[in-house]
N, CA, C and O atoms as CSV, one atom per row, in Angstrom:
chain,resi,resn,atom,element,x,y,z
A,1,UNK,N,N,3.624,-0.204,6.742
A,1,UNK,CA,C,4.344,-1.436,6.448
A,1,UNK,C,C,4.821,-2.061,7.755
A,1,UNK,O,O,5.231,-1.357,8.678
A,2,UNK,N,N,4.759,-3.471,7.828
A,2,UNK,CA,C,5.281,-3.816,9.070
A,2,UNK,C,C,6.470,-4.885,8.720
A,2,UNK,O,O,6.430,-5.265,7.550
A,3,UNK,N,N,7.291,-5.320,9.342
A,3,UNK,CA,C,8.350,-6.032,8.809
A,3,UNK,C,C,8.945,-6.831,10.441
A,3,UNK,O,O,9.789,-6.422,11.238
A,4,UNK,N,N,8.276,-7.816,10.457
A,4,UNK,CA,C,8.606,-8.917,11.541
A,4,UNK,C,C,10.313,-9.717,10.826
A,4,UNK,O,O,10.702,-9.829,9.664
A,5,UNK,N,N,10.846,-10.061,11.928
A,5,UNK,CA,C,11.794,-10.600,11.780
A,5,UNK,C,C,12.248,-12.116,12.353
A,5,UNK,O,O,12.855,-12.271,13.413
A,6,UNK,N,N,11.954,-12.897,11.706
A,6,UNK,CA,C,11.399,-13.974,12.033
A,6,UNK,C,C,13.023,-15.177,12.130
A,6,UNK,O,O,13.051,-16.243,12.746
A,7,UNK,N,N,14.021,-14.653,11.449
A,7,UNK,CA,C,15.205,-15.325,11.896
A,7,UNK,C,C,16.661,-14.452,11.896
A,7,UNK,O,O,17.098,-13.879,10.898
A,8,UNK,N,N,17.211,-14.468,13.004
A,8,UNK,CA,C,18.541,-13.312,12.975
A,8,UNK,C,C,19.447,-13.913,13.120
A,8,UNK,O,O,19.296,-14.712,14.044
A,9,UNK,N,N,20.686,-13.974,12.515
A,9,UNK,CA,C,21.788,-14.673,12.860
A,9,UNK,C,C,22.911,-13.806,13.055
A,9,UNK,O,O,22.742,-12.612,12.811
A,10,UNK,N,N,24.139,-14.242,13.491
A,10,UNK,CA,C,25.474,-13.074,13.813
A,10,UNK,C,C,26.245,-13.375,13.069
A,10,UNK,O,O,26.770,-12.412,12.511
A,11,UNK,N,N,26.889,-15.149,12.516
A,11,UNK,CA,C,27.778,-15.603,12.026
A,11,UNK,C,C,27.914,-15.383,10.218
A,11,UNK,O,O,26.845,-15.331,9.611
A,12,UNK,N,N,29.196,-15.261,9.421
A,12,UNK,CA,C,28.957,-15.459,8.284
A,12,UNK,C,C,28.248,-16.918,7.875
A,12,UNK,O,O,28.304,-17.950,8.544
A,13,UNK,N,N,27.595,-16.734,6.648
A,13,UNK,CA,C,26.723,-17.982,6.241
A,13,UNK,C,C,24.894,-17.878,6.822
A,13,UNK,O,O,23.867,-18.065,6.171
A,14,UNK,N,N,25.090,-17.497,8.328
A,14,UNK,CA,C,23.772,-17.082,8.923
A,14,UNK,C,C,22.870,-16.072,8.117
A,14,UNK,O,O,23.285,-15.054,7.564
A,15,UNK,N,N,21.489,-16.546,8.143
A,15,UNK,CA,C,20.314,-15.555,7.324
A,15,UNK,C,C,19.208,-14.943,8.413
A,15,UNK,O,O,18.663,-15.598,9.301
A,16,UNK,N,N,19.035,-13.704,8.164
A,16,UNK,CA,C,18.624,-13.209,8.155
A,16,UNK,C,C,16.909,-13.063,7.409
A,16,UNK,O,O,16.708,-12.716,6.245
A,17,UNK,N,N,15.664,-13.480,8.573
A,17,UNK,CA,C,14.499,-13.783,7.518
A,17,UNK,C,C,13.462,-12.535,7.517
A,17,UNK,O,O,13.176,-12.165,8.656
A,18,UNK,N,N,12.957,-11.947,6.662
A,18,UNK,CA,C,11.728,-11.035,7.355
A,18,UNK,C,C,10.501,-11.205,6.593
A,18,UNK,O,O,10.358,-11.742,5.495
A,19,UNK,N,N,9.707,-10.704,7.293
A,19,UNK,CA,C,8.546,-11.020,6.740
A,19,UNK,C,C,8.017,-9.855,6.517
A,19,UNK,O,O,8.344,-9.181,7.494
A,20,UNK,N,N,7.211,-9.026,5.609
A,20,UNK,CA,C,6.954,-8.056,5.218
A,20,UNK,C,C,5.326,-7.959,4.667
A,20,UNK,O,O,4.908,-8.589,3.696
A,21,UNK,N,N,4.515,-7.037,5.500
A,21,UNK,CA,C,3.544,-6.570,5.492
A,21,UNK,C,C,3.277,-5.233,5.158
A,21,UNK,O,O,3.269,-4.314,5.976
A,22,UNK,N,N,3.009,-5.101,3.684
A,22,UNK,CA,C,2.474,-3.499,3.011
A,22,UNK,C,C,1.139,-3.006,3.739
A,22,UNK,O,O,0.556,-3.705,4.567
A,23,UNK,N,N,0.798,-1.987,3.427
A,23,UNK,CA,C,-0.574,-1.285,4.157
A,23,UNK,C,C,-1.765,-2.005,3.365
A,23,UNK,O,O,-2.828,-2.419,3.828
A,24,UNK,N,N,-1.159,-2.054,1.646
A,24,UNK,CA,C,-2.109,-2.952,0.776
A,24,UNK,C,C,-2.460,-4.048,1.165
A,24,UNK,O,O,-3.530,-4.435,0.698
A,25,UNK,N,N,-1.858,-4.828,1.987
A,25,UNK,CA,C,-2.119,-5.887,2.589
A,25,UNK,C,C,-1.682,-7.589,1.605
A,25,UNK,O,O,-2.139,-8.733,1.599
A,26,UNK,N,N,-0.417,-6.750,0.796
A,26,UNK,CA,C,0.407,-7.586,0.114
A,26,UNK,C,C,1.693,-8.352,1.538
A,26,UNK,O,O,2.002,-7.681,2.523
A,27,UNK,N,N,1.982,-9.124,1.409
A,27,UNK,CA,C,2.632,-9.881,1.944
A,27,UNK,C,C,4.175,-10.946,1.114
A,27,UNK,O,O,4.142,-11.967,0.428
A,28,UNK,N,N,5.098,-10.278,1.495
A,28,UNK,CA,C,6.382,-10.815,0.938
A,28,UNK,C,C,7.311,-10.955,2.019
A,28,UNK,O,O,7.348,-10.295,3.057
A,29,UNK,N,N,8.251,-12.134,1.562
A,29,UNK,CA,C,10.024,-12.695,2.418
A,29,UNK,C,C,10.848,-11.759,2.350
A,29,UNK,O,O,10.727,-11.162,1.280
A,30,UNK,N,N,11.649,-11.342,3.012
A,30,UNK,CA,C,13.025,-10.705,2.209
A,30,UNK,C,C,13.932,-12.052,3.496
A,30,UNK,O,O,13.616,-12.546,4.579
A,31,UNK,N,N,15.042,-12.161,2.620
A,31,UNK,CA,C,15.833,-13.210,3.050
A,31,UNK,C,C,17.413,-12.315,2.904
A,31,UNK,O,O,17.843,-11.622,1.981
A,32,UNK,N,N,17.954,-12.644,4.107
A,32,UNK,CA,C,19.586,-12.208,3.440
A,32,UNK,C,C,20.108,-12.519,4.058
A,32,UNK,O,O,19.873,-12.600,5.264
A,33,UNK,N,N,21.242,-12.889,3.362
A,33,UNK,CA,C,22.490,-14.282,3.772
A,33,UNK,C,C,23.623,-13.216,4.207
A,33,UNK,O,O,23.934,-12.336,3.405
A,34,UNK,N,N,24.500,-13.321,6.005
A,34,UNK,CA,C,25.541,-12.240,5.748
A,34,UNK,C,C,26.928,-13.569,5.141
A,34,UNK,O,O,26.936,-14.792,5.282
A,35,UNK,N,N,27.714,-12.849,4.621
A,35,UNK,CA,C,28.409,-12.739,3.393
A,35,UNK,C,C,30.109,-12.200,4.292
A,35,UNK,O,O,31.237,-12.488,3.892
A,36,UNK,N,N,29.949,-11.827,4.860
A,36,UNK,CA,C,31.262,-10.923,5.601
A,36,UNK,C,C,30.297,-10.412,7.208
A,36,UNK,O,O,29.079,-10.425,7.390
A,37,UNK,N,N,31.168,-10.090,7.953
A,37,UNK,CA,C,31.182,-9.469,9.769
A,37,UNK,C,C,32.011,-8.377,9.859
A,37,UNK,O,O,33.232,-8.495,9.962
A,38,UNK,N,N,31.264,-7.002,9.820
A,38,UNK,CA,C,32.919,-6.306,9.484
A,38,UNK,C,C,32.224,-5.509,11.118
A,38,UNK,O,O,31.189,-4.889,11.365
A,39,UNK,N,N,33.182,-5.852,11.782
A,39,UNK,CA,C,33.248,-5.418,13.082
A,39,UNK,C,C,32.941,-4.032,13.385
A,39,UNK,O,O,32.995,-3.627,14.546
């Protein structure tokens, strides 16, 4: 599986993008919004 990371952010509200490559050669987003910064 490979999993590129195509947007990183630090701030709350900032997302987080990846891109995700199975061995099957399926291809999916995972997206995630941070929500809280807990130091």
């Amino acid at each position: 599986m490979t999993v590129t990371c195509q947007r990183a952010g630090t701030a709350v509200g900032d997302e987080f993008r990846f891109d995700v490559v199975t061995v099957g050669g399926l291809e999916g987003e995972l997206c995630v919004v941070i929500d809280a910064v807990i130091p």
